[in-house]
C-alpha positions as CSV (number, residue, x, y, z in Angstrom):
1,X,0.0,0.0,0.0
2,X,1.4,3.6,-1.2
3,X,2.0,6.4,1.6
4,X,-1.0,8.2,0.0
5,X,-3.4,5.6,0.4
6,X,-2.3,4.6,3.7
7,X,-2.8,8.1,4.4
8,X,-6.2,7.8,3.0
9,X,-7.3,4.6,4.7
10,X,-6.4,6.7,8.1
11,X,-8.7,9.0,7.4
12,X,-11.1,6.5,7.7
13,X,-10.7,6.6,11.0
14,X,-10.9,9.3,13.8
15,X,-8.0,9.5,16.1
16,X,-10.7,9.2,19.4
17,X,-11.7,6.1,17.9
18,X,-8.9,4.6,16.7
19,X,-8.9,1.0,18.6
20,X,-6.5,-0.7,16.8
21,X,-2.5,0.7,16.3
22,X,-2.0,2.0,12.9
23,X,0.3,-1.0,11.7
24,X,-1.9,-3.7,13.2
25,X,-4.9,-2.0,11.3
26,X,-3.1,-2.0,8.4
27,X,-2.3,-5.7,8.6
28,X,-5.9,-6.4,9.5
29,X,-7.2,-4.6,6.3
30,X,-5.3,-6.3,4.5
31,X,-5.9,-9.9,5.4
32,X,-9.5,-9.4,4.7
33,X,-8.3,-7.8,1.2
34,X,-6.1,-10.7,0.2
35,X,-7.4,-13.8,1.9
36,X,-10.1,-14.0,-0.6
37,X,-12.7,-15.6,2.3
38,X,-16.7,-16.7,1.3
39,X,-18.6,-13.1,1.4
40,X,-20.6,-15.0,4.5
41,X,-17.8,-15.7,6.8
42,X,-15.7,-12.3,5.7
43,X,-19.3,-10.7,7.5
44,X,-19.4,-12.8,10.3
45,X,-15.5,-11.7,10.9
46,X,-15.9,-7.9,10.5
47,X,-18.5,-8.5,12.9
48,X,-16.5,-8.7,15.6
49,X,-13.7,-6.1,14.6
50,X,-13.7,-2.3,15.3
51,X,-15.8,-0.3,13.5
52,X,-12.6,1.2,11.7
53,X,-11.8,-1.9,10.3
54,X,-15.3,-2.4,8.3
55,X,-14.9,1.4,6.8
56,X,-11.2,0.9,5.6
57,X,-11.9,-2.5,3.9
58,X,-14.4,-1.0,2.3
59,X,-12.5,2.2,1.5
60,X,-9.6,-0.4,0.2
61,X,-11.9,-2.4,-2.1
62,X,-13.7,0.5,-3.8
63,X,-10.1,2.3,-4.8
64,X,-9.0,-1.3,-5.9
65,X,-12.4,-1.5,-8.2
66,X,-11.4,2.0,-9.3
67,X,-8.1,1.1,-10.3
68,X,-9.3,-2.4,-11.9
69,X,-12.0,-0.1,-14.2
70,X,-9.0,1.5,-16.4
71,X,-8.2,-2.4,-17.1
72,X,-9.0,-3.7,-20.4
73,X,-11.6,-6.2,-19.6
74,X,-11.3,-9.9,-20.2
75,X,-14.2,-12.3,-21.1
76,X,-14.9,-14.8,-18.5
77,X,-14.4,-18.7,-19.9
78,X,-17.4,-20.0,-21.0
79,X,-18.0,-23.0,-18.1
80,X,-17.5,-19.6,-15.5
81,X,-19.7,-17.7,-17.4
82,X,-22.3,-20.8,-17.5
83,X,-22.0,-21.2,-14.0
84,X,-22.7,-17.1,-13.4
85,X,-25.4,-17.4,-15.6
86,X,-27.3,-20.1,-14.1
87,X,-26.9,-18.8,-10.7
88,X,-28.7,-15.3,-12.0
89,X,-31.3,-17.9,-13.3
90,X,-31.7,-19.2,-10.2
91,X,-31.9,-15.7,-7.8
92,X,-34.6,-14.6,-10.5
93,X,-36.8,-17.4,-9.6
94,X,-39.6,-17.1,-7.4
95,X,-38.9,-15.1,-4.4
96,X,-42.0,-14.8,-1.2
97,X,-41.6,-14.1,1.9
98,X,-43.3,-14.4,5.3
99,X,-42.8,-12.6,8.1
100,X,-42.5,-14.5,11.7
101,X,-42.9,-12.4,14.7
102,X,-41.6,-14.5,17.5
103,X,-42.4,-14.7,21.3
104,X,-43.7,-11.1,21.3
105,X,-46.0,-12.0,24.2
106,X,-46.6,-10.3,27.5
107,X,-44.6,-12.9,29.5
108,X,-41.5,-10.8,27.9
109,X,-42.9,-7.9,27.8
110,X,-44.5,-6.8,30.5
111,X,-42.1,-4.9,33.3
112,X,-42.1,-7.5,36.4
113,X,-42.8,-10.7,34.4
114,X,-40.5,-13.6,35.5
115,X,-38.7,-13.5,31.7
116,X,-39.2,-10.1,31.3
117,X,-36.6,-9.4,27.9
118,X,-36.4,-5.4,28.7
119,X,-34.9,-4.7,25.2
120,X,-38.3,-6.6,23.7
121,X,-40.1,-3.3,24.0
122,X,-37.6,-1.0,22.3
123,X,-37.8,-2.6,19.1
124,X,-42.2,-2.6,19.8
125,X,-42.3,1.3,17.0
126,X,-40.0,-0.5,14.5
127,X,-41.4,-4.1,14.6
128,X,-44.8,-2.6,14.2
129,X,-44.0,-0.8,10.8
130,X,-42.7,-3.7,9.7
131,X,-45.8,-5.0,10.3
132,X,-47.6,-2.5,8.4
133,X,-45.3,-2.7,5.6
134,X,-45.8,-6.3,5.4
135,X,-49.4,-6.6,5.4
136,X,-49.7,-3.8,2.9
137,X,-47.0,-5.6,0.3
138,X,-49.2,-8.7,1.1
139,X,-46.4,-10.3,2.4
140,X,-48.0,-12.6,5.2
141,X,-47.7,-12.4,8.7
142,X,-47.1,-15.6,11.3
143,X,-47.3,-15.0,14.8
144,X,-45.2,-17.5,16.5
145,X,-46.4,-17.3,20.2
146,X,-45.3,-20.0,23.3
147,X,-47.8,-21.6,25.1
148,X,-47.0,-24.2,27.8
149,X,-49.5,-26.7,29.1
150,X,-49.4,-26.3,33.2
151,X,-47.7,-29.5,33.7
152,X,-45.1,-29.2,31.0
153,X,-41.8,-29.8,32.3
154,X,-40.2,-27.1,31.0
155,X,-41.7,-24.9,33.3
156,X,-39.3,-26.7,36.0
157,X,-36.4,-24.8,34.0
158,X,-37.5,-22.0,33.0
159,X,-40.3,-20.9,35.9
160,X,-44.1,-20.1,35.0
161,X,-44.5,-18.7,31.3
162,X,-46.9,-18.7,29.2
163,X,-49.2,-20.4,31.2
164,X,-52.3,-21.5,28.9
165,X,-55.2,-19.9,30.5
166,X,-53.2,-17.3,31.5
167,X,-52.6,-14.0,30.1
168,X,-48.6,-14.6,29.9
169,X,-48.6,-15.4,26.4
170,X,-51.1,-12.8,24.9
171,X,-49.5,-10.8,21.5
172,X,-48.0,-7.6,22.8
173,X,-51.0,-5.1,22.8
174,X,-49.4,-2.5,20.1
175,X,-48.2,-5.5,18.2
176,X,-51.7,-7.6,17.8
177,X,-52.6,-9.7,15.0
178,X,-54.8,-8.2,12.6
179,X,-57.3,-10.3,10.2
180,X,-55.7,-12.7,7.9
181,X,-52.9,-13.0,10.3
182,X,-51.8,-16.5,11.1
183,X,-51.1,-17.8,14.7
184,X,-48.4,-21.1,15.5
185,X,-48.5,-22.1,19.0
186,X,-45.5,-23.4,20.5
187,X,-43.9,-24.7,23.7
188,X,-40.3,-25.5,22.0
189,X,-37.5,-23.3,21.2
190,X,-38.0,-24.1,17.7
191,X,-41.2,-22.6,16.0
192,X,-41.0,-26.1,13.8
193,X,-40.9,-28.3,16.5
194,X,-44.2,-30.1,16.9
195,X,-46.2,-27.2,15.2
196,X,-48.3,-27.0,12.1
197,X,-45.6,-23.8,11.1
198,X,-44.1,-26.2,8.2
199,X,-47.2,-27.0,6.7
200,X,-48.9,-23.4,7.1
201,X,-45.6,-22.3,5.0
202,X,-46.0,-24.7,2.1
203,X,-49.9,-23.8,2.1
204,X,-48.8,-20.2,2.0
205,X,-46.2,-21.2,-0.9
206,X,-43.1,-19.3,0.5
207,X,-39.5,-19.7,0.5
208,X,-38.0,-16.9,2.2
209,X,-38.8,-16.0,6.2
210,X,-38.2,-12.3,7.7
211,X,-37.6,-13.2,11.9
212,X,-38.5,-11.0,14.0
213,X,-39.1,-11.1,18.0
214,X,-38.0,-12.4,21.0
215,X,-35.4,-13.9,22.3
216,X,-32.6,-13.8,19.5
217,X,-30.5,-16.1,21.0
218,X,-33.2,-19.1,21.4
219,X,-36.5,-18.6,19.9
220,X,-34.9,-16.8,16.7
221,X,-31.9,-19.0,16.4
222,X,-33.4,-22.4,16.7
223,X,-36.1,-21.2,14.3
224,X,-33.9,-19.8,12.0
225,X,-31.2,-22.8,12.0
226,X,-34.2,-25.5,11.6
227,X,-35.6,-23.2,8.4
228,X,-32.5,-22.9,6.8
229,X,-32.0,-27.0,7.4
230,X,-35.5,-27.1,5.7
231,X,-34.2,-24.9,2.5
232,X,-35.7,-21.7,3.7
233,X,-34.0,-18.3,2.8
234,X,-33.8,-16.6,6.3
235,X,-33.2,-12.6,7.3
236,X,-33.2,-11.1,10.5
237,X,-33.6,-7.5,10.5
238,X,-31.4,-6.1,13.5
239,X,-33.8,-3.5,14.4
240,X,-36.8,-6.0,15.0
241,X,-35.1,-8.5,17.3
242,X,-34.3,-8.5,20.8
243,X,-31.8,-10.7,23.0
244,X,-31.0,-10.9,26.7
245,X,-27.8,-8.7,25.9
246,X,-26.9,-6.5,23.2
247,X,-23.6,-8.4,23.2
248,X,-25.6,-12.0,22.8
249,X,-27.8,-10.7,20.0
250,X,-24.4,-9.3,18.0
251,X,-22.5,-12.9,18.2
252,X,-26.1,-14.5,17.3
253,X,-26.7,-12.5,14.1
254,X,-23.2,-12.6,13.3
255,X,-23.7,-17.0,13.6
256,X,-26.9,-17.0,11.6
257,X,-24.8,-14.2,9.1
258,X,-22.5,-17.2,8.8
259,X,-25.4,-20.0,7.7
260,X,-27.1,-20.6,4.1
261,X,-29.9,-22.5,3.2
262,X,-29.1,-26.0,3.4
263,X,-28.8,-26.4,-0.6
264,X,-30.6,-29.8,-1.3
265,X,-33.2,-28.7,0.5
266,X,-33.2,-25.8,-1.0
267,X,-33.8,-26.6,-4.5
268,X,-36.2,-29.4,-2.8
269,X,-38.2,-26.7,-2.2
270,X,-37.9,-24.2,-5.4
271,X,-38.7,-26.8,-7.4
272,X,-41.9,-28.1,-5.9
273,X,-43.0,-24.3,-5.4
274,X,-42.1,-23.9,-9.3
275,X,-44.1,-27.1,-10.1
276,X,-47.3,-26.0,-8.3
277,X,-46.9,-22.3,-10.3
278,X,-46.0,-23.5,-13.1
């Protein structure tokens, strides 16, 4: 790297929030430069860096682009070019979504409740335009909500919840299901485990899931691990998802960052939704 872009590249970076010293961030850029890793686990590495780290690898990869535009380009092989191709094919096919809202119940909401999860309620304005954006795209909406008989054993670790009969696991009031909605009771950590979810999906005919809710580190990471093992494409907006610990929910999201669709399931499923729309 020249003294002028090294220059550059510390401008990235303000001298109150410079965490790393200037030649160890220089070495740190450009292992994720050169290395060449899978776009998924480059993510889940800057992650966990400084902030300044993200910016200058960016900064870095844009000059490089810049640069590699005054190149003369060169065709791509054709079996590179097939492959390319095909992919595109394959992102162009069908692409619906549903969106889960997960464990948004008064048990973790309420103030005082044994699993209170206080940072549940700040994502409440920005899960519930979400909502409204969702059910206005006609995108449909699941609500995912754990209900526990009153002598299921897994009260014994976890304490009284959502308690059927009780009000513990009523939908947050702001966030209620509105007509059309769908409602999957569960008393797993798993919204597939023993619940009509996987069928109400393929009756829905969607591949892609948008979690949302409550807690990220259970509820939305056994979901999200058992729908990717099923072929499911799965997000998780940051804003509309709450852990124990902002610390917990920023090592979950960068695991699930790290995690694909499982890919024969995945064209399992494409290819039966394509068969019933074709």
């Amino acid at each position: 790297m020249s003294d002028d872009a090294e220059k550059d590249v510390a401008k990235e970076t303000s001298p109150d929030e410079g965490l790393l010293p200037h030649e160890e961030l220089l070495a740190t850029i450009g292992e994720f430069v050169l290395v060449g890793r899978h776009d998924r686990v480059e993510l889940a590495h800057l992650g966990v860096q400084p902030k300044e780290v993200g910016g200058a690898v960016g900064f870095v990869r844009n000059t490089l682009a810049t640069l590699a535009a005054t190149v003369e380009p060169e065709p791509p092989p054709p079996a590179l070019r097939g492959r390319l191709m095909a992919t595109l094919a394959g992102k162009a096919k069908l692409k619906r979504s549903a969106l889960l809202v997960i464990d948004m119940i008064k048990d973790h909401l309420e103030p005082g409740r044994p699993l209170e999860v206080p940072r549940a309620r700040d994502v409440v304005p920005a899960l519930s335009k979400r909502l409204d954006a969702a059910r206005a795209a006609g995108i449909p909406v699941i609500y995912i909500i754990d209900e526990h008989d009153a002598d299921d054993p897994d009260l014994e670790e976890w304490g009284g919840h959502a308690v059927k009969g009780t009000d513990g696991s009523d939908v947050w009031p702001p966030l209620a299901p509105k007509p059309g909605d769908r409602i999957v009771n569960k008393s797993a950590y798993s919204a597939f485990f023993e619940t009509k979810l996987a069928g109400v999906l393929d009756e829905l005919g969607v591949d892609s899931l948008v979690l949302t809710g409550c807690m990220t580190e259970i509820g939305i990471m056994s979901t999200a691990t058992d729908a990717m093992q099923r072929g499911f494409d799965v997000s998780v907006p940051a804003d509309s998802q709450a852990g124990g610990t902002a610390v917990s929910e920023e090592s979950t999201l960068s695991a699930l960052g790290l995690m694909a669709p499982y890919g024969p399931a995945r064209k399992k499923l494409l290819t039966a939704l394509e068969a019933r729309t074709a």
